[in-house]
ZADRENKOL-795764 format. One record per residue (C-alpha): chain; residue in three letters; x, y, z; residue number from 0. Coordinates in steps of 0.1 Angstrom, whole numbers. Example, Ala and Ser with C-alpha at 12.3 -4.5 7.8 and 13.67 -1.06 7.14 Angstrom:
<mol:A&type:ALA&xx:123&yy:-45&zz:78&seq:0> $
<mol:A&type:SER&xx:137&yy:-11&zz:71&seq:1> $
REM end
This chain:
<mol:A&type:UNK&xx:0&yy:0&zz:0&seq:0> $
<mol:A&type:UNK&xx:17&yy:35&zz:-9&seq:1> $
<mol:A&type:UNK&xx:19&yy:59&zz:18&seq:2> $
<mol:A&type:UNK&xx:1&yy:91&zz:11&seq:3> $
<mol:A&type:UNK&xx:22&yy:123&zz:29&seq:4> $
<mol:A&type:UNK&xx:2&yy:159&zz:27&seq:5> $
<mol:A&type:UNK&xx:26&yy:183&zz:19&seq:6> $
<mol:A&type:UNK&xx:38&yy:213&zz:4&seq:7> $
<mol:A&type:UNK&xx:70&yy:220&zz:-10&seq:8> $
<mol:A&type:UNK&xx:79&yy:250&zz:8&seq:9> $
<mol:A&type:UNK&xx:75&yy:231&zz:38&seq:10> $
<mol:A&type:UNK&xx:107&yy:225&zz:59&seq:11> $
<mol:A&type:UNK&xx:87&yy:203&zz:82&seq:12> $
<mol:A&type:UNK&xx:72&yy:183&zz:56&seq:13> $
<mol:A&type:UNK&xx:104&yy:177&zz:39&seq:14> $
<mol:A&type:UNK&xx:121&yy:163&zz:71&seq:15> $
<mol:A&type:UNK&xx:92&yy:138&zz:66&seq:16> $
<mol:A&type:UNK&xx:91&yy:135&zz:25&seq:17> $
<mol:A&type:UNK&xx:134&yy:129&zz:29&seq:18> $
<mol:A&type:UNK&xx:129&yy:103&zz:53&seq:19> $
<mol:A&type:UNK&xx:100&yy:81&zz:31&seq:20> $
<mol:A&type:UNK&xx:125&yy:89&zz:0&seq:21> $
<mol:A&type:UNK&xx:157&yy:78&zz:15&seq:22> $
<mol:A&type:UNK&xx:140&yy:47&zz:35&seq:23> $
<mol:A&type:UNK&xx:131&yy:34&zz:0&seq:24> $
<mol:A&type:UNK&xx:97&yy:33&zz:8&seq:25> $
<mol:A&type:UNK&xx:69&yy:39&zz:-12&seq:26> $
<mol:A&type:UNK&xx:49&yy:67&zz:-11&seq:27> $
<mol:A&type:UNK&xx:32&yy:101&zz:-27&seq:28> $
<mol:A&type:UNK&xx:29&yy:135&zz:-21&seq:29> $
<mol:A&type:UNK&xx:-9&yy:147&zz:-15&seq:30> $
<mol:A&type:UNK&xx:-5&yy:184&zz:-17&seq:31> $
<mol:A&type:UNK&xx:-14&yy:210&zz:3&seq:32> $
<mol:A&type:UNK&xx:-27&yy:244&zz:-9&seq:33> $
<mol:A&type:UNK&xx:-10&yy:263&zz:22&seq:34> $
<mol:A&type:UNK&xx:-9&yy:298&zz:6&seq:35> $
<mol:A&type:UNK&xx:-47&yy:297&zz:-3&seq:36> $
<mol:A&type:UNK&xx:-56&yy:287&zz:31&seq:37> $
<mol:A&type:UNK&xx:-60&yy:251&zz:30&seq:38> $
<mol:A&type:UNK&xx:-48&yy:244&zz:62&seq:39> $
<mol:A&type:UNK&xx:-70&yy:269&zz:80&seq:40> $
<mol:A&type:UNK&xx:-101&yy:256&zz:64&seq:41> $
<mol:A&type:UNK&xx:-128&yy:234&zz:86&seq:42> $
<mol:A&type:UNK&xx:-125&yy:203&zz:60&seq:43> $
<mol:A&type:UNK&xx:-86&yy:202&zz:62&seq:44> $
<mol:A&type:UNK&xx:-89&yy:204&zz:102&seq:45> $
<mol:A&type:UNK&xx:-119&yy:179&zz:100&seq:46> $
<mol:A&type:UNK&xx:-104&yy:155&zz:75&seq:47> $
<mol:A&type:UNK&xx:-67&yy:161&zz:77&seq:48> $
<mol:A&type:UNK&xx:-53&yy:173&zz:109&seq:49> $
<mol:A&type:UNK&xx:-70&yy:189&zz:142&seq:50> $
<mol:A&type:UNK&xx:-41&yy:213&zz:144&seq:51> $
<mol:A&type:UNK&xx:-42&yy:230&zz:107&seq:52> $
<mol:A&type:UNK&xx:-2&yy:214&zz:102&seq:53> $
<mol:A&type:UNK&xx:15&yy:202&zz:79&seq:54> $
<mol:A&type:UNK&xx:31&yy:173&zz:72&seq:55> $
<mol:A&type:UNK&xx:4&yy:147&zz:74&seq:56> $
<mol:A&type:UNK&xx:13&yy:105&zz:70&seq:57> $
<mol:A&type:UNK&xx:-16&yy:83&zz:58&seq:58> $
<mol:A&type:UNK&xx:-4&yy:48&zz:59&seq:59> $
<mol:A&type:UNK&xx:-32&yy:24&zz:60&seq:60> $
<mol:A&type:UNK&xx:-53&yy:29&zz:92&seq:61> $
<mol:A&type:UNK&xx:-21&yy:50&zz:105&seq:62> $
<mol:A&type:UNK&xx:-28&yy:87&zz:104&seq:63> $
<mol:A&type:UNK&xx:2&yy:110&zz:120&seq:64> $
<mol:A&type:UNK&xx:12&yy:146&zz:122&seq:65> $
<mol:A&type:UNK&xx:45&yy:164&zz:136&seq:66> $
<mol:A&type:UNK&xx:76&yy:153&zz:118&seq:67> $
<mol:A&type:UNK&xx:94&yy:143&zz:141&seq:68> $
<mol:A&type:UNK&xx:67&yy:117&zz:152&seq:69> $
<mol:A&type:UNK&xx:66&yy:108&zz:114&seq:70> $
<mol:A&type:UNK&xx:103&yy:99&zz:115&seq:71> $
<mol:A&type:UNK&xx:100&yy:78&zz:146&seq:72> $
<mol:A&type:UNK&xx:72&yy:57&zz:127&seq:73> $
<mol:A&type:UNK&xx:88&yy:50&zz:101&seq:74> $
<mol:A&type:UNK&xx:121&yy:38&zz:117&seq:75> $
<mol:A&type:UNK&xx:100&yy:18&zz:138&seq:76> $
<mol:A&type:UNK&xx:84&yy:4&zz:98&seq:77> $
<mol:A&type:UNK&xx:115&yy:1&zz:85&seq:78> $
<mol:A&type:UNK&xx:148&yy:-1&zz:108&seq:79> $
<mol:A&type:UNK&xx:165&yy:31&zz:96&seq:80> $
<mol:A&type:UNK&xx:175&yy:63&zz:107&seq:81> $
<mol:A&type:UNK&xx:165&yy:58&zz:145&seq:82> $
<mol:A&type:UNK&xx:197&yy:49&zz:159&seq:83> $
<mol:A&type:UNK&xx:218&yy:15&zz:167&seq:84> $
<mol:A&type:UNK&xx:202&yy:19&zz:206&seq:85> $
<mol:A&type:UNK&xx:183&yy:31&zz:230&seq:86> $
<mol:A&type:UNK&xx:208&yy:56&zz:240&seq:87> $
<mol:A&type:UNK&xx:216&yy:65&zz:203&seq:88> $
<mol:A&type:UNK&xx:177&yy:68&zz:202&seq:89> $
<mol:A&type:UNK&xx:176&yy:93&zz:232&seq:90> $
<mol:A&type:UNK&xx:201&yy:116&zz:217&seq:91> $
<mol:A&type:UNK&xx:185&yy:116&zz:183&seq:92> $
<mol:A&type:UNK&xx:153&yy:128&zz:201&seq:93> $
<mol:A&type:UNK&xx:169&yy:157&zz:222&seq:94> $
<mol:A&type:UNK&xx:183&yy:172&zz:191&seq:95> $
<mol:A&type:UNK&xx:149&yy:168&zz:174&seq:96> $
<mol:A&type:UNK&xx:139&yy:184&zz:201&seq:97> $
<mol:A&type:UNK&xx:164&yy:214&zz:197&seq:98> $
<mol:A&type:UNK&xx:158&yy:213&zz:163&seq:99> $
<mol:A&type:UNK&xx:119&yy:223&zz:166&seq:100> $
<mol:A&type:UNK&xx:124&yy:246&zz:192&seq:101> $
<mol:A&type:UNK&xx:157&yy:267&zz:185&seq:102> $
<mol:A&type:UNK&xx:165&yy:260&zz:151&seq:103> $
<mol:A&type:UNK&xx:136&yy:250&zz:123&seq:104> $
<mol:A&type:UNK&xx:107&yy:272&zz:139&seq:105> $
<mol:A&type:UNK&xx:131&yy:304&zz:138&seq:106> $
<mol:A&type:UNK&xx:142&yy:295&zz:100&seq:107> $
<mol:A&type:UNK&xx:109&yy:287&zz:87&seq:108> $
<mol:A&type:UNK&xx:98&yy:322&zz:103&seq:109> $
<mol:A&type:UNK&xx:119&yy:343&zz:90&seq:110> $
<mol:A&type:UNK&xx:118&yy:321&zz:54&seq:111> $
<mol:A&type:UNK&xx:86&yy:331&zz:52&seq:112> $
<mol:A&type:UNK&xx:93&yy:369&zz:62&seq:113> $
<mol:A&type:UNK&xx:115&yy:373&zz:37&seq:114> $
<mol:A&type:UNK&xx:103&yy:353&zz:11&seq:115> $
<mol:A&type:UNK&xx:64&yy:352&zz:6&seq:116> $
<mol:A&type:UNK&xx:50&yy:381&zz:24&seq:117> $
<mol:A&type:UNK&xx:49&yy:413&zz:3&seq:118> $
<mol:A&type:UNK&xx:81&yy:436&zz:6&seq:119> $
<mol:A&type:UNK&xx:62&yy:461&zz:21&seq:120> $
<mol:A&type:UNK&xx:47&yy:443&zz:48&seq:121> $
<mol:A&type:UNK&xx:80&yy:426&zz:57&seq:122> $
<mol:A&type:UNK&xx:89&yy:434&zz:96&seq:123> $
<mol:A&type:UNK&xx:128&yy:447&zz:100&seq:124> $
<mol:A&type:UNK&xx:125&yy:445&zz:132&seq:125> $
<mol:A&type:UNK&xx:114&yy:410&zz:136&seq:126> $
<mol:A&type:UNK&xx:132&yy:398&zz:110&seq:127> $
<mol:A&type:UNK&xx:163&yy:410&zz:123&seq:128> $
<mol:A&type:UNK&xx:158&yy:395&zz:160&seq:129> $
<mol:A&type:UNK&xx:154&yy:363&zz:140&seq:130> $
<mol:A&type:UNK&xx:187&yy:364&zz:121&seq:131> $
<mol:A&type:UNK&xx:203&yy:366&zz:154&seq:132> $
<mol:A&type:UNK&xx:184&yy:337&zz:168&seq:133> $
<mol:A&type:UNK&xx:194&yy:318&zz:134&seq:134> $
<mol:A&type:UNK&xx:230&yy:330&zz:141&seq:135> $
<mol:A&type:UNK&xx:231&yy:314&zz:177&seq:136> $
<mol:A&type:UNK&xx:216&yy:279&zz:167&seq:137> $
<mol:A&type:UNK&xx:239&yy:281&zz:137&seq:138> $
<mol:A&type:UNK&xx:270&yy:282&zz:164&seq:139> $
<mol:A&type:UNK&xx:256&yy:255&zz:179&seq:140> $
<mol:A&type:UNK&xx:256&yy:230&zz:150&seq:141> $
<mol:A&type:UNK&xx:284&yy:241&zz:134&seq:142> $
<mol:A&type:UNK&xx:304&yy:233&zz:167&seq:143> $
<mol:A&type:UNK&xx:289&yy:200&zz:173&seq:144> $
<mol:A&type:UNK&xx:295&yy:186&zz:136&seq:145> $
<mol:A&type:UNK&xx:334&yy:200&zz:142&seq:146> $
<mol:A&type:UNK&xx:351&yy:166&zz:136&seq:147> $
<mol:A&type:UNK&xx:320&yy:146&zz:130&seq:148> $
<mol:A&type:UNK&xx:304&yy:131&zz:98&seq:149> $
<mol:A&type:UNK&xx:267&yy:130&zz:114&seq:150> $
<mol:A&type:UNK&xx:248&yy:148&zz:143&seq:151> $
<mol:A&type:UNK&xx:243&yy:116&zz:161&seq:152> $
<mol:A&type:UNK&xx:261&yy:86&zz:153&seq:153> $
<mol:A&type:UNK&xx:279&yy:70&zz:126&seq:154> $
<mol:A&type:UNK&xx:255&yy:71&zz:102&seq:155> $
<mol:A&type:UNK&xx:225&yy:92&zz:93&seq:156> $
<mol:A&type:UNK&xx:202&yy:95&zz:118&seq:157> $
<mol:A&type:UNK&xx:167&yy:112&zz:119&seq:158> $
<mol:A&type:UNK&xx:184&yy:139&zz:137&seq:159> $
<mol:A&type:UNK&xx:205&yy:145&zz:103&seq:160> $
<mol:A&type:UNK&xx:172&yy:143&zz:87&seq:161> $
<mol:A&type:UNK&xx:154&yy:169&zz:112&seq:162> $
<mol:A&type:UNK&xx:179&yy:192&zz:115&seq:163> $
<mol:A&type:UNK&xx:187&yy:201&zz:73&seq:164> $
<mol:A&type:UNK&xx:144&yy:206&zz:68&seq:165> $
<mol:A&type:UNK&xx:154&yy:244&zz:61&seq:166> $
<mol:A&type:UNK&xx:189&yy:246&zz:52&seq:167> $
<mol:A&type:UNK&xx:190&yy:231&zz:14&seq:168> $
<mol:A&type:UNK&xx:160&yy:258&zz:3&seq:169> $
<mol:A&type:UNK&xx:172&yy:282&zz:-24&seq:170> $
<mol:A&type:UNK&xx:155&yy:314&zz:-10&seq:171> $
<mol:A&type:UNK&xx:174&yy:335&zz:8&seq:172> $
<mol:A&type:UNK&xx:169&yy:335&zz:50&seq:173> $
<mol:A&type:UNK&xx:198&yy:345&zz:67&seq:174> $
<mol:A&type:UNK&xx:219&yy:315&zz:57&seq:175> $
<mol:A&type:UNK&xx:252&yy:313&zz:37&seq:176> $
<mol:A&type:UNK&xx:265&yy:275&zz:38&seq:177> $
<mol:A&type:UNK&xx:302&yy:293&zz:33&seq:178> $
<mol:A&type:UNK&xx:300&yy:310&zz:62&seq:179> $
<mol:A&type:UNK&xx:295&yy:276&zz:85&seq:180> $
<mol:A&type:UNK&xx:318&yy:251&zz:68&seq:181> $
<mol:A&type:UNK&xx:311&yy:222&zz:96&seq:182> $
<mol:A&type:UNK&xx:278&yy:227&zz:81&seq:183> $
<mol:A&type:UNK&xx:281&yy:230&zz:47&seq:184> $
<mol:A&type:UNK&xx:303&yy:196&zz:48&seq:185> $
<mol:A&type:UNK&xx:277&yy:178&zz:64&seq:186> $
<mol:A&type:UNK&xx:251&yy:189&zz:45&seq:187> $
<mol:A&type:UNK&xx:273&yy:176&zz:15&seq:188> $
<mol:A&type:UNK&xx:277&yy:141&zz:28&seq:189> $
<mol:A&type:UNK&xx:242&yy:140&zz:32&seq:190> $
<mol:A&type:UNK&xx:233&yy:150&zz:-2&seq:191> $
<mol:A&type:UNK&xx:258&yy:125&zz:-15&seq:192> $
<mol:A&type:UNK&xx:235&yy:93&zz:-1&seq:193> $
<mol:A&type:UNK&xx:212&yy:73&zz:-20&seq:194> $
<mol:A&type:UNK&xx:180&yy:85&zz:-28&seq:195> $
<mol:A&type:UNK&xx:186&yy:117&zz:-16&seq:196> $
<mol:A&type:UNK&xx:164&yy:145&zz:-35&seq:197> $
<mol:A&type:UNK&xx:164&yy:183&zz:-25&seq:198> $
<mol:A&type:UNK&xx:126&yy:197&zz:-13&seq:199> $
<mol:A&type:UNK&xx:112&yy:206&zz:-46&seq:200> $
<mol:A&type:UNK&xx:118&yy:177&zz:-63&seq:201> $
<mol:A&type:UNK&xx:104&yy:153&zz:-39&seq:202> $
<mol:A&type:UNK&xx:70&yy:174&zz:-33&seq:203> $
<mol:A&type:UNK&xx:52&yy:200&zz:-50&seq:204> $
<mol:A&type:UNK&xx:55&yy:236&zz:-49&seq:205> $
<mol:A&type:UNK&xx:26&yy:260&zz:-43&seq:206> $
<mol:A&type:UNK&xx:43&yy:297&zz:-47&seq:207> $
<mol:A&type:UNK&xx:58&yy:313&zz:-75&seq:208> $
<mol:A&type:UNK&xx:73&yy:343&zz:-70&seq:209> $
<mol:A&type:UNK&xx:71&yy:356&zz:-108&seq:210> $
<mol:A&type:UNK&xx:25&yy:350&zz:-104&seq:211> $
REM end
């Protein structure tokens, strides 16, 4: 049975969930989500979909899940990958999932969307620059844990690897310049380099268009 993800390709979150079905090898399809148009806001989507008007959303059978990160854990649990070689390996991919969602992809997807798809004139400075620095900070922190290391967690990619890139292989501009963090920028290379790796608009379908 294919697994059915609702998505949206501008979605950081969904993509942490989209990369881990692609790289697990499993079979699956984007549904897609009209975010900019309101979808998600929309009694039918909350009825149907998700209670909390999110994306992404699994469909696997009689399985219905939301939240990424509870999206990986299913389907290391499905297939054996990604979720660490023990419980203690599993522990510390959680707390940087964890950190991810609180300190790193919620500030990036913010200020994404500040700078990318509101109109220029109702773009906050202000806010926009308190988020850079925010950015800057969880930026440190990565770049100084990956110092000397291939993967977040590990010896192999984890979910954590998979959590933590969600916003940082997008092409529009949000405060982040892979040169300037080259821990980064390395890893995000070696992850790039595995199998069935695919970057967010190729593996789910884009709803904006800047030149419309």
């Amino acid at each position: 049975m294919t697994i059915k993800l609702h998505c949206f390709g501008e979605s950081g979150h969904s993509y942490k969930a989209a990369l881990a079905l692609e790289m697990a090898g499993l079979e699956w399809k984007p549904v897609f989500i009209d975010f900019f148009e309101g979808e998600t806001r929309g009694d039918a989507y909350r009825r149907d979909v998700n209670e909390m008007g999110e994306a992404p959303v699994l469909v696997d059978g009689d399985t219905r899940l939301s939240q990424s990160a509870v999206i990986q854990g299913y389907l290391s649990e499905k297939t054996g990958r990604f979720g660490g070689r023990d419980a203690a390996e599993a522990r510390e991919i959680l707390r940087w999932q964890f950190w991810d969602n609180h300190k790193l992809s919620s500030q990036a997807g913010m200020l994404r969307f500040l700078m990318n798809f509101l109109p220029e004139e109702k773009r906050p400075a202000e806010v926009i620059d308190f988020t850079k620095n925010r950015l800057t900070a969880a930026y440190n922190v990565l770049d100084a844990h990956l110092a000397g290391r291939d993967w977040i967690v590990g010896e192999a990619p984890s979910n954590a690897d998979l959590t933590c890139c969600g916003y940082l292989y997008y092409p529009e501009p949000f405060g982040f310049d892979r040169a300037e963090w080259p821990n980064i920028d390395a890893w995000l290379t070696r992850l790039s380099d595995q199998p069935r790796w695919k970057s967010p608009y190729d593996l789910m379908p884009r709803a904006w268009r800047a030149a419309d």
